[in-house]
N, C-alpha and C positions, 0 to 999 in steps of 0.2 A: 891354367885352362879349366882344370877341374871348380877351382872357386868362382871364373867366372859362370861356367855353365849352372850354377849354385845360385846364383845373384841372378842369375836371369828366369830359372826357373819361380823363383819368390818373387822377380819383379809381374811377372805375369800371372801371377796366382793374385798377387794384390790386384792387377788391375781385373781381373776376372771378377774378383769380389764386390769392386765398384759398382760392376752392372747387376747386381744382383736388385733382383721387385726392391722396393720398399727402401732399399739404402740412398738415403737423403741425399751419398757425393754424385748420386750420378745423375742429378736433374731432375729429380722425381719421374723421369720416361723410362716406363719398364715394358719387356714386350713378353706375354702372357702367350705360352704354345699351350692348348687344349690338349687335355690328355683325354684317352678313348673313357676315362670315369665319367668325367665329367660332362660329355657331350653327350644330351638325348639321343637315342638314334629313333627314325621312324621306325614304325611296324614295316617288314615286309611282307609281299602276300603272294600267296600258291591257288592255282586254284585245283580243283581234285574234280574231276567227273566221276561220281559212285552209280556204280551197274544195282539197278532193283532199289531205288529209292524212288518211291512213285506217288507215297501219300506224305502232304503236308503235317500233316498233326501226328502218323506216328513212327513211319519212319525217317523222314528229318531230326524230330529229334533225339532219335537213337544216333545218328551219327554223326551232330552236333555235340554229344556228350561224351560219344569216345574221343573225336577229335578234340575237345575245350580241356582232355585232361593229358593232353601231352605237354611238355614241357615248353614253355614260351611262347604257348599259342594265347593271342590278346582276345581274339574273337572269330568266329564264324558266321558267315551269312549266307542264305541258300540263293541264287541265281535269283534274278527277274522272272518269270513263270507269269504264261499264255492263261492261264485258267487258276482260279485263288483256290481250289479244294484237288487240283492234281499236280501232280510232279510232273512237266515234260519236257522241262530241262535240267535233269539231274548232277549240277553243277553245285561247287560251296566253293564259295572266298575264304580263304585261312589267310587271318593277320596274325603276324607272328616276328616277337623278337629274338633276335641274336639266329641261333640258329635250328632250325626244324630239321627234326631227326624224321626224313620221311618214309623209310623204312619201317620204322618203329607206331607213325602214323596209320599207315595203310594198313597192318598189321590189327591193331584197336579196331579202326572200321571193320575189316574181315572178320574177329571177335563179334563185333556188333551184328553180325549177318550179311552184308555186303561187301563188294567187291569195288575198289578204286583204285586211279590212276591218275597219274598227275596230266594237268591241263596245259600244252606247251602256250607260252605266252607271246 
């Protein structure tokens, strides 16, 4: 019993081998499972309403720059806006991969002099 169980184990290891990518006995048809390395992932995105962000030119980019230095953020962009020289919708789009520490986000901006909160989607 014991040698058969012996025999069977190795005959199934051989054939396991067969299917392996690239080995010529098994037809040349390999099936390729995508590991999480190798697949892109899109950006994903948050959006943050910040309290007292009212001018274009110098408080956007105060908190453009604390937001752009956290970890896996791809980009930021400020809302669409009624009028090109005010802020009156104090919104930012964060593209961001893997994962946003938003804690630690919010935090920077406060640093920066403002106040944020995340924007339910």
């Amino acid at each position: 019993m014991k040698k058969s169980l012996s025999l069977l184990c190795v005959c199934i290891g051989m054939c396991l081998a067969c299917d392996l990518p690239g080995d010529s006995r098994s037809g040349g048809v390999s099936i390729a499972t995508p590991s999480s390395e190798s697949v892109p992932t899109e950006p994903r995105l948050i959006s943050l309403k910040v309290e007292g962000m009212t001018c274009p030119s110098g408080c956007y980019p105060s908190v453009r720059s604390a937001i752009a230095k956290q970890d896996g953020v791809v980009d930021v962009e400020l809302a669409p806006q009624q009028k090109e020289d005010v802020i009156d919708n104090p919104v930012v789009f964060v593209r961001y991969n893997g994962e946003l520490d938003l804690k630690s986000t919010l935090k920077a901006i406060q640093r920066a002099g403002f106040e944020a909160e995340a924007v339910p989607q």
